[in-house]
Structure formats: structure tokens, C-alpha cells
N, C-alpha and C positions, 0 to 999 in steps of 0.2 A: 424533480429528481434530486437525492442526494448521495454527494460521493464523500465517502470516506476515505483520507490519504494518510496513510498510515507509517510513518519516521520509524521502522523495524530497528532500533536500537535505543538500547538506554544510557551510552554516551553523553556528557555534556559536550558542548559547542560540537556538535558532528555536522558532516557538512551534507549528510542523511536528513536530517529538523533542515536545515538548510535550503537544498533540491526539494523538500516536501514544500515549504513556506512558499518559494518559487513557482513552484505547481501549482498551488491554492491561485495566485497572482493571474497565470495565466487561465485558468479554467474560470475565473471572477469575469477576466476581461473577453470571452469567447461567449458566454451562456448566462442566460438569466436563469441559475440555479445553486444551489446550499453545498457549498463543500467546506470540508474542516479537516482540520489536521491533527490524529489524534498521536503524540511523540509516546512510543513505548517508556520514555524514561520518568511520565510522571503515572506509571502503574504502582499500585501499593506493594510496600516491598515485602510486604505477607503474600502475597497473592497469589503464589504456586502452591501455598500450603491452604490458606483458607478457601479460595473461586471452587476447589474441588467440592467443598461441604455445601456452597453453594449459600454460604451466609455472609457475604463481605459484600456491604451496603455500598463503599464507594466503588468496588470491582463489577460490581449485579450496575449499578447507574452508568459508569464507563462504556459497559456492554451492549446496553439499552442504547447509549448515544451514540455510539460507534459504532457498532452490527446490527444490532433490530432494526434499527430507523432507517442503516444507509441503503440504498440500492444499489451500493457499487461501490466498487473498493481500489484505489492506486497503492499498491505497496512500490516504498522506495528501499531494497534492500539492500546493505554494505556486505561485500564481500569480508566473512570470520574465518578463517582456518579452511578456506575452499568452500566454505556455500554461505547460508545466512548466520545472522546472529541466534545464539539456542533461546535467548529472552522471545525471538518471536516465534518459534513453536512450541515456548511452555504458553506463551500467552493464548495462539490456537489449543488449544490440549486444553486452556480449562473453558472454553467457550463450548456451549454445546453446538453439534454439526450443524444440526436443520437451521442453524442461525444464517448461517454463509449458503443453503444450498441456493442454486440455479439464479447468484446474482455473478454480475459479471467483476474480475477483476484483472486490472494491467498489473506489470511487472517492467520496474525501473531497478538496475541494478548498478551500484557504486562500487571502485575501485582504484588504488592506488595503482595498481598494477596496469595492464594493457588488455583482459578481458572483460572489463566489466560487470565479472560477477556472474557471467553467463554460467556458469555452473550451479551455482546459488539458486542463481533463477530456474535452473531447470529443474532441481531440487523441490524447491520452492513450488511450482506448476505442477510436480505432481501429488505433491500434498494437496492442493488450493481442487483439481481437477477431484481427485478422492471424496472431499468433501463436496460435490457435485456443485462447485462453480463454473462457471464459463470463465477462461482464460484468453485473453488478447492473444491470438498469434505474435502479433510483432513485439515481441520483448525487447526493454530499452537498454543497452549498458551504456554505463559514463566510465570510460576509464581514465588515465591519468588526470582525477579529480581536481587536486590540489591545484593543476595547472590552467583547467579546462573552468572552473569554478570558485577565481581568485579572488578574496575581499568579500564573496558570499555574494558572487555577481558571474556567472555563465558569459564567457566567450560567445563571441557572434554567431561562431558554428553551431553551436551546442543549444543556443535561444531556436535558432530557427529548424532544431532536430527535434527540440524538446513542442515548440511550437505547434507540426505536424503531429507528431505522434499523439499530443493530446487529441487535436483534431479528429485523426482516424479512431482514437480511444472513446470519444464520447460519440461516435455515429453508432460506431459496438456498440457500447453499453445501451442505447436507447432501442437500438434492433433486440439486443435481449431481453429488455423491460419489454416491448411493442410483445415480442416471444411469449413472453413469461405470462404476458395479461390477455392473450389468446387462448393459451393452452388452459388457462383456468376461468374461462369465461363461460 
């Protein structure tokens, strides 16, 4: 199986690349399986203009390694102006649907604030559901980030939050792959 964890921002140092890197770490040390982290911030900066034409060789190879190949997807997304950042629904916009249909994907949401983006995330879910993914019920918020995730190192609380939810995240995703290769068997 491979999961795609995808850093919904093209921020430098965010602490989004951050919680993603940390994620890779702990899904390495749970499962003998391929995860990568693809950071919105090294998408080409044509890419809203040209992925539509459908000729932009490093955007078309990105795509390929990032959605065609993955079976499952972690978005870690920062709350922007009350939901996600717009870089990651121009990035879904130029991907075609059937790429993402009927894999499963979690939702980790970031925040300075005290809700974690929970609205973001709900945002978020019914875009991801539209394109006919399976969405994790248990959506993650981190809020007061800065505090919770200081020096690019997760508090104790927040290791052993983020610990489980992986847990119950990859028994998902493998129920929906077991799913997915029944119904087409």
C-alpha cells in the first residue's frame, strides 16, 4: 500500500511540511509500507495555468507519483481565512476526478487558533467526498500549534493523539483497499 501525505500549503518553514514529515515517521515505524510526502510548495509555479492544457511534464510526473500510484491520501491542512489554503483546491481543479475516486483519505487540520481548522476540514471533506473518496470519519485538529508542536517536535499529548489516529487511519484505508478490490473482482 501507498499513502500519500500531502503538506496543503506552499509556505516555507510551515509547520504543515512539519506535522506531514512527523507523519511519514510514524506510519514508517507502524507498517511495512511506501508513504511520501508530497509539500504543495514544490508545485510548478505555472501550474494553474498550464495542468489545465494538460502538457506540463513536471506537473503530468508529480500527479503520476502523488495520485495515480497512491492508494490513500493524509492531507494535513492549515487553517487560511477560515477553511484551507486556495493552492490546494487549485491543485485538486487541475487533477482529473477519476484519479482520487474510491481511495480513502484522513484529514489533519492545523491551527494557531483553538479549532483546529475544523471548518477547513469540513470544507475540505466535502470536496474530497464529491470526488467520490472515502473520508476517515475521525478528523484530526492540532490547535494552538506553535505551542503543541515546538522546535518541529509534538508534545507528549499530541504524539500519542497523533499515534492512534494514525492507527485507526491505516485499519480504514486497508478496509477500503480489501473494499475497493472486492467490488471489482
Amino acid at each position: 500500500m501507498k499513502i500519500s501525505i500531502i503538506s496543503s500549503t506552499h509556505r516555507e518553514g510551515s509547520y504543515t511540511l512539519m506535522v506531514s514529515e512527523y507523519l511519514k515517521g510514524i506510519i514508517s515505524n507502524h507498517v511495512d509500507m511506501y508513504v511520501q510526502v508530497m509539500s504543495l510548495k514544490n508545485l510548478p509555479l505555472d501550474f494553474v495555468f498550464s495542468a489545465f492544457r494538460k502538457d506540463h511534464e513536471v506537473f503530468n510526473r508529480m500527479t503520476k507519483e502523488y495520485v495515480s500510484d497512491a492508494d490513500g491520501f493524509i492531507f494535513v491542512a492549515p487553517e487560511y481565512n477560515g477553511s484551507f489554503p486556495g493552492i490546494l483546491k487549485a491543485w485538486i481543479d487541475c487533477i482529473h476526478p477519476t484519479l482520487f475516486n474510491y481511495k480513502p483519505a484522513g484529514l489533519i487540520g492545523i491551527s494557531s487558533g483553538r479549532a483546529g481548522n475544523l471548518r477547513g476540514l469540513e470544507h475540505l471533506a466535502g470536496i474530497l467526498q464529491y470526488l467520490k473518496m472515502h473520508v476517515f470519519h475521525q478528523k484530526q485538529p492540532i490547535s494552538r500549534i506553535e505551542e503543541v508542536f515546538a522546535g518541529g517536535v509534538p508534545n507528549e499529548e499530541l504524539k500519542i493523539l497523533l499515534d492512534l489516529w494514525i492507527k485507526d487511519f491505516l485499519i480504514f484505508s486497508k478496509s477500503v483497499k480489501k473494499l475497493f478490490e472486492i467490488k471489482n473482482a
